[in-house]
N, C-alpha and C positions, 0 to 999 in steps of 0.2 A: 504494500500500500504506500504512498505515496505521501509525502509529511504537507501539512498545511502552505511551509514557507515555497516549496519547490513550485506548488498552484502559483502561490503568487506572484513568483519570477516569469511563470510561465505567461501570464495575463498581463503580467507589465512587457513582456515584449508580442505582446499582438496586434493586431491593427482591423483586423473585423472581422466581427464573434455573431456566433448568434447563441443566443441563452433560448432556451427548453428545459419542458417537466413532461410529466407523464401525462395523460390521457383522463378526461372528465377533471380537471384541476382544481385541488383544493385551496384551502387558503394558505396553508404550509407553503405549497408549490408557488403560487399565484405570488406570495408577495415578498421569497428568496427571489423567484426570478426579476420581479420587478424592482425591491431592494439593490441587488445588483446590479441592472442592467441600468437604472438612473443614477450611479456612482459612478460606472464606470466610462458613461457619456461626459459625468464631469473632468472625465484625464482627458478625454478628446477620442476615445474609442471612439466605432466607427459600427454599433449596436444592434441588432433586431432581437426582440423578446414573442415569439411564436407558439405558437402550440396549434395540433389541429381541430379541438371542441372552442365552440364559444365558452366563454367567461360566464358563471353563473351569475344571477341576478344580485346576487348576495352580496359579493364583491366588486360591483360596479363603483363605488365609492373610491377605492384607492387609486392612488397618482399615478400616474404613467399608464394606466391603461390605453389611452387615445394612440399610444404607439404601439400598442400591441396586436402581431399580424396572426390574425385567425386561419386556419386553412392549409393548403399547401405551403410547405415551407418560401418565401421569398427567392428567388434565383439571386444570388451573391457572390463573388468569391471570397469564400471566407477562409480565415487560416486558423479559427479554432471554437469551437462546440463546445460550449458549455451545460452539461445534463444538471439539472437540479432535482431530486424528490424521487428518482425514479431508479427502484432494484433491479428489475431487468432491462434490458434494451428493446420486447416486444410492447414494452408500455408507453414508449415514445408514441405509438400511434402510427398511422397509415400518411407514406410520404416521410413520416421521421425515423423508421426504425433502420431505415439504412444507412442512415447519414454518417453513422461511426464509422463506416466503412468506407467513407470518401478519403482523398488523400489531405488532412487536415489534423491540426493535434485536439483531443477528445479530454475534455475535464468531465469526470465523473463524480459529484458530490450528495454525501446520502446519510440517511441515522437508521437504515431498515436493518434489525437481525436477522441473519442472514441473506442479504443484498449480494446478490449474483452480477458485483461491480464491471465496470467495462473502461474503458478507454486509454490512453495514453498516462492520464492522471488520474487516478481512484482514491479517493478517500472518502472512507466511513465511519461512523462513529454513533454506535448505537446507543451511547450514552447520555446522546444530543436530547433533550425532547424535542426539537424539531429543526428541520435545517436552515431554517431563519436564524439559529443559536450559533451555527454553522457559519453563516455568511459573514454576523455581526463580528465572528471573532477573526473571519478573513482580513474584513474592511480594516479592523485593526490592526491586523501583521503588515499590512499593506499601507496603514497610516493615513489611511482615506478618513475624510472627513462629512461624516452623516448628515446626508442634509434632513429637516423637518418630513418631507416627503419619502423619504429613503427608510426614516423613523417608523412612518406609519405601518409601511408595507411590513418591516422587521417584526413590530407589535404583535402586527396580525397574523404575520405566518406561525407566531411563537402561542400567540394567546388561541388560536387553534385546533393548532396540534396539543396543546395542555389540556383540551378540554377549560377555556377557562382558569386553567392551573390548578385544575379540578386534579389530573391524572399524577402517579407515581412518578412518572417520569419527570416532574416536576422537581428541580434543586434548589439547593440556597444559589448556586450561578445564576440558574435561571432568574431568579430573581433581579439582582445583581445587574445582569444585562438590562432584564426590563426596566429598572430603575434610571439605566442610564438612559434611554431610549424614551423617558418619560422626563428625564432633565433636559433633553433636547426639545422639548415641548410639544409629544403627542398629546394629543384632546382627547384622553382616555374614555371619559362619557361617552365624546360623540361616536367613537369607534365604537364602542359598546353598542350602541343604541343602533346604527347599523348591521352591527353582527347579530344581535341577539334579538330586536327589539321593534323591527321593520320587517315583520313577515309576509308576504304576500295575499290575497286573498285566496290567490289558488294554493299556497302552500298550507295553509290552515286548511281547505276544505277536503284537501288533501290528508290532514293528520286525523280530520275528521273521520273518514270512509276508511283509515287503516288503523285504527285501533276497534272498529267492530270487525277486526278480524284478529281482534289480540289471542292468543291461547296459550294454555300452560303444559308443562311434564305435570303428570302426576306425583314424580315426587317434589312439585314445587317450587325448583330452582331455578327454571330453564322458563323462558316467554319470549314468544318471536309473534312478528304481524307477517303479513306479505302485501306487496302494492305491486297490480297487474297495467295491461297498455290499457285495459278497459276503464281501471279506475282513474288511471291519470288524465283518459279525453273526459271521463263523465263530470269532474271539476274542472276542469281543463288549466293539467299542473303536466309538468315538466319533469325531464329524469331529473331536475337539478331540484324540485322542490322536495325529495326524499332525503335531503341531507338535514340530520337531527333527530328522525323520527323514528330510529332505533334505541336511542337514550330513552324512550318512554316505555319499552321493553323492563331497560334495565333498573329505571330508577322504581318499578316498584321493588313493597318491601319483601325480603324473603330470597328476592331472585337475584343468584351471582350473573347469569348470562341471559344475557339482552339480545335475541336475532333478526335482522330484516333481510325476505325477500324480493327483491328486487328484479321483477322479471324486464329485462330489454330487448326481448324479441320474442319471438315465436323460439320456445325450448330453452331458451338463454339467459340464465339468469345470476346476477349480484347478489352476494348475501354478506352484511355486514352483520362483525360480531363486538361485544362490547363485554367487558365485565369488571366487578366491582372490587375484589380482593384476591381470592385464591383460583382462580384459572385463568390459565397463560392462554388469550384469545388466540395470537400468535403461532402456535402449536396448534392448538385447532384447525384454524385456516388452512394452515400448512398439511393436514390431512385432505385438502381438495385441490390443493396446488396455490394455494395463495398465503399470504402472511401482511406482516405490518407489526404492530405493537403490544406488548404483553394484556395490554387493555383496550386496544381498539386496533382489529385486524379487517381482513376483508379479502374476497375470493372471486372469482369467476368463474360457473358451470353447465354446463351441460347438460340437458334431460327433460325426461317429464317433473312437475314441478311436487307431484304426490312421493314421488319417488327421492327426488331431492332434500324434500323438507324431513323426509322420515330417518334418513340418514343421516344429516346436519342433526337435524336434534336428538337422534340415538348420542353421537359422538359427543355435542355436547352437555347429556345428563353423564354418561360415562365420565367426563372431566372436571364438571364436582362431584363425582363419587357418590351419586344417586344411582340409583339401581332401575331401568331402564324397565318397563312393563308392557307387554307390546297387546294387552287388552286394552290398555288406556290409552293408546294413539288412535286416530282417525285419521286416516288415508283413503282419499279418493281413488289412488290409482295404485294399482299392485301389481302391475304387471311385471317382468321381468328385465325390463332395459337394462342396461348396464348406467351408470352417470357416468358419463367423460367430463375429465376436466384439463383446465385452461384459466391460467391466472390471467 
């Protein structure tokens, strides 16, 4: 792996980069990439900040958005990639997963337990909570000077990925950083009131129509929703208006694991996991080909969706050590498919 300071030699002699995350982008992703790519305009680089989903709703507020190219990646000659957020290389997306492949030098920067790193420069650091913690302490090695807007995007990607600074992964650094990052004068409110506080109409009627589909294990620990293409046109919500609406899984009382299904196509479906103390979500995922965070992972799979959910929630009543009862499940579909999976 690659030391912090070697990135930053590398980036002080580049002259035009493009910065990317992974695919459906979060606020982690969203506002590392944007954090950096408005410092590093300030040396006089030569910048594009891309990805190929739009921007959720959610994060329309933060700076430097108005430069950021949606879609196919920009035709440029660039001499160097910068990956932010993103463990594999098929997460870049469609148009970006080949790019490391071009003849150009690759920065690969990440905090995923076990991140299936890539590029020329790789560094990881799972002890990050998020790679906004990552970037703040680049700018520093680097001696770059945070601007207010540079602030914002930092906040966001950190305040996040913490859940709030809700999550474990939360340190007295972290802290630390954000402190400093709130003396440069982030409007901590207003960012709040954004993230948390501005929710859509169709994102509520959306939490609406998926908690009457809440259900539990019988032994009690375990509660997942599912949100179908049917439910998201009958309010007419977005695959971006399901981000959050697993925490209401996990935040009742009783339940370690929180699950949402998230169907994006005909057979194809997201399932995010969440949990509160004693299960590594993490490890979980990781049994469907996906991962992320000891407390907030997430998958990609394959199948019928009766088939899928009975599997997910077999695996996770077996990982708080509840004893799995297969009278007390209700399955639609029992048919024999096999699930294929696909992070």
């Amino acid at each position: 792996m690659s030391k912090l300071k070697d990135i930053a030699r590398a980036i002080r002699g580049s002259e035009r980069i493009l910065i990317c995350g992974h695919i459906m982008p979060d606020g982690d992703c969203l506002g590392s990439m944007l954090a950096l790519g408005l410092t590093l305009k300030q040396l006089g680089k030569r910048v594009t900040m891309a990805g190929p989903d739009p921007v959720p709703e959610i994060y329309k507020f933060l700076p430097g958005l108005q430069s950021f190219w949606v879609g196919e990646p920009p035709e440029d000659k660039y001499d160097m990639l910068i990956v932010l957020d993103c463990p594999v290389m098929e997460r870049l997306g469609d148009g970006y997963s080949d790019l490391p492949g071009r003849d150009l030098a690759v920065i690969n920067i990440d905090h995923h337990n076990g991140s299936n790193s890539f590029g020329t420069f790789r560094y990881t650091d799972p002890r990050a909570a998020a790679v906004g913690e990552i970037i703040f302490d680049l700018m520093n090695l680097m001696d770059l000077e945070i601007s207010l807007d540079a602030a914002i995007c930092l906040y966001t990607a950190i305040a996040t990925d913490t859940g709030s600074f809700q999550y474990n992964s939360t340190t007295p650094d972290t802290h630390r950083r954000v402190a400093r990052l709130l003396e440069i004068g982030v409007p901590i409110s207003w960012v709040n009131v954004q993230l948390y506080e501005e929710k859509t109409r169709a994102a509520q009627l959306l939490l609406g129509v998926a908690l009457k589909t809440l259900s539990f294990s019988a032994c009690g620990k375990v509660a997942w929703m599912t949100v179908t293409r049917d439910m998201l046109r009958e309010v007419g919500a977005e695959d971006e208006h399901t981000e959050g609406i697993v925490n209401y899984a996990r935040s009742i009382k009783g339940i370690e694991v929180g699950l949402l299904f998230h169907e994006l196509s005909a057979g194809r479906y997201k399932i995010s996991f969440r949990s509160k103390e004693n299960v590594d979500v993490n490890r979980l995922a990781a049994l469907f080909g996906g991962g992320g965070h000891s407390r907030a992972a997430g998958c990609e799979v394959r199948g019928k969706m009766g088939i899928i959910e009975k599997k997910v929630v077999m695996a996770a009543v077996s990982a708080t050590g509840g004893e799995y009862h297969e009278r007390n499940y209700q399955c639609a579909e029992t048919s024999g498919d096999d699930l294929s999976r696909r992070c």
